[in-house]
PDB file of the backbone (N, CA, C, O) and the ligand in Angstrom, with CONECT records:
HET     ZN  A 101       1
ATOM      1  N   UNK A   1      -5.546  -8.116  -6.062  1.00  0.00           N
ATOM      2  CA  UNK A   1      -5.558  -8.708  -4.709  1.00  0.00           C
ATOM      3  C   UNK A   1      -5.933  -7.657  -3.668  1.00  0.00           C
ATOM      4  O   UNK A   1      -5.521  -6.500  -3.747  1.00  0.00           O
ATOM      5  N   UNK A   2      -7.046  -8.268  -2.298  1.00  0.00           N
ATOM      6  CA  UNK A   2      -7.214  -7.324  -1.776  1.00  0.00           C
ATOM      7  C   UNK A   2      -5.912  -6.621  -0.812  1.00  0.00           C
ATOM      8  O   UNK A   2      -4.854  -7.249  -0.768  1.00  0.00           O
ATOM      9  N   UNK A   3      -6.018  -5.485  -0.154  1.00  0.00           N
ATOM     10  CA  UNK A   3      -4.964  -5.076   0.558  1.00  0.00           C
ATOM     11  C   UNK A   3      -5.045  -5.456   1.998  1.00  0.00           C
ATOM     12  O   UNK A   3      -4.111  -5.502   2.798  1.00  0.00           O
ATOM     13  N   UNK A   4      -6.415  -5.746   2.221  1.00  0.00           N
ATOM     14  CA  UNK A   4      -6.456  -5.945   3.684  1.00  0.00           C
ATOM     15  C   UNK A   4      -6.823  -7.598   4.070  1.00  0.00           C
ATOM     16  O   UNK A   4      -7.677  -7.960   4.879  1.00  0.00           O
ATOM     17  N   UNK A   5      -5.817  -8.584   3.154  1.00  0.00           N
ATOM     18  CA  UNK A   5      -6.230  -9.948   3.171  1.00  0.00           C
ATOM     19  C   UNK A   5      -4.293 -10.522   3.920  1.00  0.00           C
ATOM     20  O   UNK A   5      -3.111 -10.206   3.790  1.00  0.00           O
ATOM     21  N   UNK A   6      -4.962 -11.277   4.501  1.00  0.00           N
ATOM     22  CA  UNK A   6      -3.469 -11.641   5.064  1.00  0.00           C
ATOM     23  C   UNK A   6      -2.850 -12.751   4.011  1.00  0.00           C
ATOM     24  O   UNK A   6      -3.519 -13.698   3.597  1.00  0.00           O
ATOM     25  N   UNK A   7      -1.300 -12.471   3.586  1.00  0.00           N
ATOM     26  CA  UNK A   7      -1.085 -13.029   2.984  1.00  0.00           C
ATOM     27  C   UNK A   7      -0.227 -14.511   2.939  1.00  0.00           C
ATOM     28  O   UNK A   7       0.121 -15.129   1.933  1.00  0.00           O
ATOM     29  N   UNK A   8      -0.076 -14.755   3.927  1.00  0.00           N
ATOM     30  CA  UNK A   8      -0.046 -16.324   4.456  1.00  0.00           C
ATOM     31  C   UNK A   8      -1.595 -17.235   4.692  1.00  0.00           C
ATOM     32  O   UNK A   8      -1.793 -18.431   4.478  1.00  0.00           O
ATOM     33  N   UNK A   9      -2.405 -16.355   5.124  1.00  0.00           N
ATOM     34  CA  UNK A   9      -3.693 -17.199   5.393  1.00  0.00           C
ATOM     35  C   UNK A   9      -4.533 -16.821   5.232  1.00  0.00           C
ATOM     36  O   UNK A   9      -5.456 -17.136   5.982  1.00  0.00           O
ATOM     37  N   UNK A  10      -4.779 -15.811   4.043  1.00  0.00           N
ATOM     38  CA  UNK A  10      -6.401 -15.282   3.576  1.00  0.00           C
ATOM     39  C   UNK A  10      -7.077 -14.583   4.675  1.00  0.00           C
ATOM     40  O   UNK A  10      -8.200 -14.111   4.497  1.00  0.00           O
ATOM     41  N   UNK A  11      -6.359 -14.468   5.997  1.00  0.00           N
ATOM     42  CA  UNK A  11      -7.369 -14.127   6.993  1.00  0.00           C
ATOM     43  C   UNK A  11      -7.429 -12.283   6.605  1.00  0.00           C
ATOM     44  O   UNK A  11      -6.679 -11.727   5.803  1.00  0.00           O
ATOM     45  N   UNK A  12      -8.586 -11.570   7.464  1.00  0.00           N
ATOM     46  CA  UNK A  12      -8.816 -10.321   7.817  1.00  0.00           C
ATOM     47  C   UNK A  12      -7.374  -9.780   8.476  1.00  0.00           C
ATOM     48  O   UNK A  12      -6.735 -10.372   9.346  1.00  0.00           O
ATOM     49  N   UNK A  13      -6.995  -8.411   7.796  1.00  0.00           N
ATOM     50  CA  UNK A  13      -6.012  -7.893   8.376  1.00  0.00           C
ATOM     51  C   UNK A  13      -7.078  -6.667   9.069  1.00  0.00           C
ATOM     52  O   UNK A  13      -8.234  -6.356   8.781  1.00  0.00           O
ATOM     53  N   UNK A  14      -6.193  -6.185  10.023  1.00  0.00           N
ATOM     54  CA  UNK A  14      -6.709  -4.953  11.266  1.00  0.00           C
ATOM     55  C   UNK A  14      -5.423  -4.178  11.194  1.00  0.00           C
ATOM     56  O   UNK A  14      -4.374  -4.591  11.690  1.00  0.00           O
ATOM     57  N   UNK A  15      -5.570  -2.821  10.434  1.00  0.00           N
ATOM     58  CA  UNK A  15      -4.414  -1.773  10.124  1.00  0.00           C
ATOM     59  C   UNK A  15      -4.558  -1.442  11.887  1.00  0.00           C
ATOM     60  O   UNK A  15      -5.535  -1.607  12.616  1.00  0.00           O
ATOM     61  N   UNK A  16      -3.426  -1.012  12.155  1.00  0.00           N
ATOM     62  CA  UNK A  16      -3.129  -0.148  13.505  1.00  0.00           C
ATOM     63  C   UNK A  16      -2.660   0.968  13.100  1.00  0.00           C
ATOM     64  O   UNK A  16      -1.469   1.195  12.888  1.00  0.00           O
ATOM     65  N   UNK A  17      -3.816   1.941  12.930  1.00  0.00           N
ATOM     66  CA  UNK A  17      -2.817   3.388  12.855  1.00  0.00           C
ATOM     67  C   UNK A  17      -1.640   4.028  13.120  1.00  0.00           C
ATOM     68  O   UNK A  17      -0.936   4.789  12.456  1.00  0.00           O
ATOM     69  N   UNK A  18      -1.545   3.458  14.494  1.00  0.00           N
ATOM     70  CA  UNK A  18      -0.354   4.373  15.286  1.00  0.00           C
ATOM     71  C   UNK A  18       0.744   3.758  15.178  1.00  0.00           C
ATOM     72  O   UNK A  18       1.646   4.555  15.437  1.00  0.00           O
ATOM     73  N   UNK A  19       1.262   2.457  14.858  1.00  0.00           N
ATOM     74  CA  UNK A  19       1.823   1.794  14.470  1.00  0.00           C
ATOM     75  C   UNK A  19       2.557   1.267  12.899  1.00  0.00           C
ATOM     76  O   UNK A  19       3.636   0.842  12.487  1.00  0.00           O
ATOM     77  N   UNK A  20       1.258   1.595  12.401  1.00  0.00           N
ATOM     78  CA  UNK A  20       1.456   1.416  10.847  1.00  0.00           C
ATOM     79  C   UNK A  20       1.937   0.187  10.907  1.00  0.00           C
ATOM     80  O   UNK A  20       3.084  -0.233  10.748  1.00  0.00           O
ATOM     81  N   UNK A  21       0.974  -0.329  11.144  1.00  0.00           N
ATOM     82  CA  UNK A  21       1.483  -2.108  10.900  1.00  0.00           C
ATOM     83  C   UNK A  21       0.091  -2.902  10.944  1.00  0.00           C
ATOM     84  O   UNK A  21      -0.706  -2.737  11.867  1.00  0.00           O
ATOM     85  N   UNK A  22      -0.135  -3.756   9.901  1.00  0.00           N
ATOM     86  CA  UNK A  22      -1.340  -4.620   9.841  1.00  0.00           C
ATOM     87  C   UNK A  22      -1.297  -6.133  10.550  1.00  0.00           C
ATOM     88  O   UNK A  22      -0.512  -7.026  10.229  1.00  0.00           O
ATOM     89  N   UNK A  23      -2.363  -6.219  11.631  1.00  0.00           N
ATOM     90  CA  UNK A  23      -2.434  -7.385  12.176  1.00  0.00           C
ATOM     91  C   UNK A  23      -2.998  -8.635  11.467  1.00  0.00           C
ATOM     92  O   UNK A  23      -3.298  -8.119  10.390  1.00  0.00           O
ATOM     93  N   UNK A  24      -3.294  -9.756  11.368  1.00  0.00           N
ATOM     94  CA  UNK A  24      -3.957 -10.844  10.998  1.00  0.00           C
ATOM     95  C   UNK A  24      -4.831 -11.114  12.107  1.00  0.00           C
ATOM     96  O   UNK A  24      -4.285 -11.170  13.209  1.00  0.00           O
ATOM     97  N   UNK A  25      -5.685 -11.238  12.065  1.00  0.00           N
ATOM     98  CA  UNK A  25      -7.008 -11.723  13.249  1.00  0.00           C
ATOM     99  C   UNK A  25      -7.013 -13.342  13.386  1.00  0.00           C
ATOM    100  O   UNK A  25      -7.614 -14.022  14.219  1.00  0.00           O
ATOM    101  N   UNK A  26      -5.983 -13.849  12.092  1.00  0.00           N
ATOM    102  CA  UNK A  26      -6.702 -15.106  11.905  1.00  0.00           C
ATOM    103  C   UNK A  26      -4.966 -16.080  12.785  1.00  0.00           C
ATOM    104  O   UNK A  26      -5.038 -16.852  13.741  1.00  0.00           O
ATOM    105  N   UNK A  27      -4.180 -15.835  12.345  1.00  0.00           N
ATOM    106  CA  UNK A  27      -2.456 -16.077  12.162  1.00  0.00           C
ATOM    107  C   UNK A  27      -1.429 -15.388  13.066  1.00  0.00           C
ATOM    108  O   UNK A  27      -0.397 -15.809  13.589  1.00  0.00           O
ATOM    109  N   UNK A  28      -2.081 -14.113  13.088  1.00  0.00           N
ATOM    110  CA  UNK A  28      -1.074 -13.156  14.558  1.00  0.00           C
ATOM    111  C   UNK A  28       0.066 -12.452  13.453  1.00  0.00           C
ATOM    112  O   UNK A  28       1.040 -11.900  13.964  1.00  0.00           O
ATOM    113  N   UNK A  29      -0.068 -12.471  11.728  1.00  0.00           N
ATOM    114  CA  UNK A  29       0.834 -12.090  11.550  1.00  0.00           C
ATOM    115  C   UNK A  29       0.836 -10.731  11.828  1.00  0.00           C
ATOM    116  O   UNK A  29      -0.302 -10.263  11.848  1.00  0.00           O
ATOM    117  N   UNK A  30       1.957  -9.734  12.106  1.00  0.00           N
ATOM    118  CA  UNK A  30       2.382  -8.474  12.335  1.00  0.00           C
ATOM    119  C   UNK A  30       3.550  -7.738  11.622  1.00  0.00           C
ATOM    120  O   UNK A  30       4.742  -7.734  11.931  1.00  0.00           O
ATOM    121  N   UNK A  31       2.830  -7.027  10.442  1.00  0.00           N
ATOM    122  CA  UNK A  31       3.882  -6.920   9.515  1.00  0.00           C
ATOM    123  C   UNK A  31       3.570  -5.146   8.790  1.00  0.00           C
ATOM    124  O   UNK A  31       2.416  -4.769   8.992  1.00  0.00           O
ATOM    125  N   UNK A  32       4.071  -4.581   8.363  1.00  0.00           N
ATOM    126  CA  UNK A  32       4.157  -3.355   7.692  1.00  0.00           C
ATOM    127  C   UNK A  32       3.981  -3.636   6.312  1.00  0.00           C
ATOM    128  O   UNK A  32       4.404  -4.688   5.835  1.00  0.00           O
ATOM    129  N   UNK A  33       3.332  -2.694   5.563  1.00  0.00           N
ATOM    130  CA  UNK A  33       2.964  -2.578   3.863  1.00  0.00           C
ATOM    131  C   UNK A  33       3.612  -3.157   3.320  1.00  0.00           C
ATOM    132  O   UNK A  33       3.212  -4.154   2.718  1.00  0.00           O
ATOM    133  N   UNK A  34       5.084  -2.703   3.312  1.00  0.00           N
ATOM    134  CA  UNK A  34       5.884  -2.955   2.800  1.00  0.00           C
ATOM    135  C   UNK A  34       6.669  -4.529   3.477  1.00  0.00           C
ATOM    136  O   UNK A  34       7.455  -5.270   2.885  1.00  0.00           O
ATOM    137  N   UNK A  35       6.304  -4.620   4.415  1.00  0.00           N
ATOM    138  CA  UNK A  35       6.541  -6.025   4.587  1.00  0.00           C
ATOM    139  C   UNK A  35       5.465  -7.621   3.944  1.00  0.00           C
ATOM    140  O   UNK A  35       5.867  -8.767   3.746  1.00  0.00           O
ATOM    141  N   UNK A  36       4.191  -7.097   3.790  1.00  0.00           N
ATOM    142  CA  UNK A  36       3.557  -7.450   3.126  1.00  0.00           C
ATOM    143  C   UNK A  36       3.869  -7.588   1.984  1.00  0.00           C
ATOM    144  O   UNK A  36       3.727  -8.739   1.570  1.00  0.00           O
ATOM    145  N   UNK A  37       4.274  -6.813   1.232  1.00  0.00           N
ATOM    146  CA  UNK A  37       4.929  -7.095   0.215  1.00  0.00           C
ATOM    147  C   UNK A  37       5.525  -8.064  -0.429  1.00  0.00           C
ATOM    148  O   UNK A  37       5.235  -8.717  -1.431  1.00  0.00           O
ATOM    149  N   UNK A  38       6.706  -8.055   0.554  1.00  0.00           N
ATOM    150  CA  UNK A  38       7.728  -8.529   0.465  1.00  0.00           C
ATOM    151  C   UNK A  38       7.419  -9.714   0.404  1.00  0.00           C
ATOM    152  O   UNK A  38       8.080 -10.412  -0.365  1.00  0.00           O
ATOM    153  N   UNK A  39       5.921 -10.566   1.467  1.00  0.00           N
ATOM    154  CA  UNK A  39       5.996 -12.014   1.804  1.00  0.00           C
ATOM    155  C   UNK A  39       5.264 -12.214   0.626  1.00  0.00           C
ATOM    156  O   UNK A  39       5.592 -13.204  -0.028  1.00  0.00           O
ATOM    157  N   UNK A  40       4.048 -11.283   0.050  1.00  0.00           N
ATOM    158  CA  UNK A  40       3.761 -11.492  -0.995  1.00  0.00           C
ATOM    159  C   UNK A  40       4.458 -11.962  -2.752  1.00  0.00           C
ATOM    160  O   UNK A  40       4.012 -12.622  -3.691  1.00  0.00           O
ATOM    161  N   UNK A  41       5.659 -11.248  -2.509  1.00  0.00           N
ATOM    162  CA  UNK A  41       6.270 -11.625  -3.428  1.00  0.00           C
ATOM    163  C   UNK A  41       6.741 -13.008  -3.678  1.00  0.00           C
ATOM    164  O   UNK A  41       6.757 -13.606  -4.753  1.00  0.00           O
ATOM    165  N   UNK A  42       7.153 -13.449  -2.415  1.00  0.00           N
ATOM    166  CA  UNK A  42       7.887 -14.399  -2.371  1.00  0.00           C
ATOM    167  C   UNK A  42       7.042 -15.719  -2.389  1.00  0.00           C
ATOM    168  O   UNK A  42       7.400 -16.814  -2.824  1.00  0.00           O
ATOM    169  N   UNK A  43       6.048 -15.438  -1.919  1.00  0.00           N
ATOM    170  CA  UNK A  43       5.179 -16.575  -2.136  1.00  0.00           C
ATOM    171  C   UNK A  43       4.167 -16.780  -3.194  1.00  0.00           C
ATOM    172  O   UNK A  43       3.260 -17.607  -3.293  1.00  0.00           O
ATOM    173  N   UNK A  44       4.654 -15.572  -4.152  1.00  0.00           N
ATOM    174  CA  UNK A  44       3.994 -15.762  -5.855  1.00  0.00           C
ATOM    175  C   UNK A  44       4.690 -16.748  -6.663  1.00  0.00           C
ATOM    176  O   UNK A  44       5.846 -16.667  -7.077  1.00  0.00           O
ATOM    177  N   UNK A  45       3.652 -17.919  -6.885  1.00  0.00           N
ATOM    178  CA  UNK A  45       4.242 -18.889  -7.776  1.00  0.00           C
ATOM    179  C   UNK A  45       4.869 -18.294  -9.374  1.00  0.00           C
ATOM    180  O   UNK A  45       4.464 -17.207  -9.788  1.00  0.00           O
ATOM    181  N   UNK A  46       5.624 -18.911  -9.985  1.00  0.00           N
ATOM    182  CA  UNK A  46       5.936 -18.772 -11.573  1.00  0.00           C
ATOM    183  C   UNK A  46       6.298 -17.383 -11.306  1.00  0.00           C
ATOM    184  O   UNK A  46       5.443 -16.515 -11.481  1.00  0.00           O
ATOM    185  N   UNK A  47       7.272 -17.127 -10.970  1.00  0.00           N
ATOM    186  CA  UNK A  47       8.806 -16.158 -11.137  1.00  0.00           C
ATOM    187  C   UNK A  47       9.835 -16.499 -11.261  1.00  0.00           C
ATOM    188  O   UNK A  47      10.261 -17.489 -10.665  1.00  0.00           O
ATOM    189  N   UNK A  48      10.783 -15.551 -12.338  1.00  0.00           N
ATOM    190  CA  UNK A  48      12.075 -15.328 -12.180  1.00  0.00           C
ATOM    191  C   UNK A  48      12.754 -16.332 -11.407  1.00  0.00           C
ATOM    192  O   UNK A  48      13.018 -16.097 -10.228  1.00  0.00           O
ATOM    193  N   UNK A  49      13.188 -17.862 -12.154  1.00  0.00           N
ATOM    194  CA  UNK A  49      14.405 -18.190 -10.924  1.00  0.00           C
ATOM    195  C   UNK A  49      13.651 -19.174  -9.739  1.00  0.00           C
ATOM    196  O   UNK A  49      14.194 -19.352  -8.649  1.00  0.00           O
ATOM    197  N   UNK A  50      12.419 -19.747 -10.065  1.00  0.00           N
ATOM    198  CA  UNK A  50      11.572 -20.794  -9.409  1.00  0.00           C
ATOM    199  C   UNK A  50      12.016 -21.832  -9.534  1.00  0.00           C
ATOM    200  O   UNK A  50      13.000 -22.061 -10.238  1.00  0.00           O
ATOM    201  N   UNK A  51      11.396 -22.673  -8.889  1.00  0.00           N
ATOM    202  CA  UNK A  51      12.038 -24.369  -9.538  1.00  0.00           C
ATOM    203  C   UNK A  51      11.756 -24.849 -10.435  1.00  0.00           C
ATOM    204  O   UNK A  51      12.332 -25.714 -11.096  1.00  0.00           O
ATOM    205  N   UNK A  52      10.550 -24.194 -10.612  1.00  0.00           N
ATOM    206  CA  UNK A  52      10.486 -24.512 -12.725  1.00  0.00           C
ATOM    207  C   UNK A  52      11.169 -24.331 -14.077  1.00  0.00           C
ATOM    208  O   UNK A  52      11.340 -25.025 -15.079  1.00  0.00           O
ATOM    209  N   UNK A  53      11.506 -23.015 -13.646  1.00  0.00           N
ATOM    210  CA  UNK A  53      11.936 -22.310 -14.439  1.00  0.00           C
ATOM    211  C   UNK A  53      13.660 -23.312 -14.301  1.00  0.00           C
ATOM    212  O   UNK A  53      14.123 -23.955 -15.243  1.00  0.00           O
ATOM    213  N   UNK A  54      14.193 -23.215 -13.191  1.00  0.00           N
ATOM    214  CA  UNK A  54      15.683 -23.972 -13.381  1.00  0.00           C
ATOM    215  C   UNK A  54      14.932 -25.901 -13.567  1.00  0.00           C
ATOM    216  O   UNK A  54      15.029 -26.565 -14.599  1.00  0.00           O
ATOM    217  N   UNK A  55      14.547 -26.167 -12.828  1.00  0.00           N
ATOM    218  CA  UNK A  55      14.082 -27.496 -13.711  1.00  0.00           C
ATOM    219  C   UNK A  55      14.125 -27.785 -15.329  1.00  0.00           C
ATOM    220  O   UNK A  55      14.782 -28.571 -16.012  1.00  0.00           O
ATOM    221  N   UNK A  56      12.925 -26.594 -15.695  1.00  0.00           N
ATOM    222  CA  UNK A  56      13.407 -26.504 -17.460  1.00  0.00           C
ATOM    223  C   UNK A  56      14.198 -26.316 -18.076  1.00  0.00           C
ATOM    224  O   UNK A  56      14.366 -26.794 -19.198  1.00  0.00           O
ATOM    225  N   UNK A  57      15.066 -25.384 -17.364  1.00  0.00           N
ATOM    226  CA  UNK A  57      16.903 -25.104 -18.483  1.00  0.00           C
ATOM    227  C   UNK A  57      17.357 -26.362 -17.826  1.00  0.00           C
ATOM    228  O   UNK A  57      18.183 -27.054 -18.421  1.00  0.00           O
ATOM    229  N   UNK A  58      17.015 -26.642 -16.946  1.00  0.00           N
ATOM    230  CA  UNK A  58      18.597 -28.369 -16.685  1.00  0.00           C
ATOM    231  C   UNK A  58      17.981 -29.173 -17.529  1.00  0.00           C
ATOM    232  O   UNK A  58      18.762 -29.403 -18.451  1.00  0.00           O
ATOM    233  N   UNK A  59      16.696 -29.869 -17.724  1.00  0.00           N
ATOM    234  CA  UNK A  59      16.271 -30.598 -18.815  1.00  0.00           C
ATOM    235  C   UNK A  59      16.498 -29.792 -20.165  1.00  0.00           C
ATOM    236  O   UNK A  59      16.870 -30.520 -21.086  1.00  0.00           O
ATOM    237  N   UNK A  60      16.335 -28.248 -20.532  1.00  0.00           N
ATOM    238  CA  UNK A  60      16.819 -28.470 -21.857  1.00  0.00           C
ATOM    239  C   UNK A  60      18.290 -28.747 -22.430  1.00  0.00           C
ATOM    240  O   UNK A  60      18.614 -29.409 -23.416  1.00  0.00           O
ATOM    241  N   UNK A  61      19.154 -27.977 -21.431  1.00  0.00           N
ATOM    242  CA  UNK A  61      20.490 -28.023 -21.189  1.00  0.00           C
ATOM    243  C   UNK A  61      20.878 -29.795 -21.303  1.00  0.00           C
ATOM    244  O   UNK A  61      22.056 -30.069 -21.532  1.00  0.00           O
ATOM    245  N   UNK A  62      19.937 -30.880 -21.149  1.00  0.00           N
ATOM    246  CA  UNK A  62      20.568 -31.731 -21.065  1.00  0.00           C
ATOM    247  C   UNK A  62      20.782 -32.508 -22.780  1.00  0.00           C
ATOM    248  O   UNK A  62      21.661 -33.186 -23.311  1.00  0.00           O
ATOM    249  N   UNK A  63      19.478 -31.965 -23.191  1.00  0.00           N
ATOM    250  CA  UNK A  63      19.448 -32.325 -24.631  1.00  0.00           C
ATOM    251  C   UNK A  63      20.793 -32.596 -25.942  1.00  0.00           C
ATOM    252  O   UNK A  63      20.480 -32.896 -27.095  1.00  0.00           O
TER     253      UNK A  63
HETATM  254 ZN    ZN A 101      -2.819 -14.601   8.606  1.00  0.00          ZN2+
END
């Protein structure tokens, strides 16, 4: 994935040096690397503890 793609809306991010924080051109988001991250993570489908994943143990669990 690229680094400079916003990760709520695909838009162009604009690093601010002095700040250390990447803008979105497209969304206004304003967030740090490591905050990027973070939203990135969370909005990666098929992990650990999704609604799939507990959907499938309550249906097998029901067997
Ligand atoms: Zn955006």
């Amino acid at each position: 994935m690229l680094a400079n793609t916003c990760p709520e809306c695909n838009g162009d991010l604009l690093y601010e040096v002095s700040t250390k924080h990447f803008i979105c051109k497209s969304c206004g988001l304003y967030a740090t690397r490591e905050q990027l991250d973070d939203i990135r993570d969370r909005l990666r489908p098929r992990r650990k503890g999704s609604k799939e994943a507990e959907y499938l143990e309550w249906w097998m669990s029901k067997k």
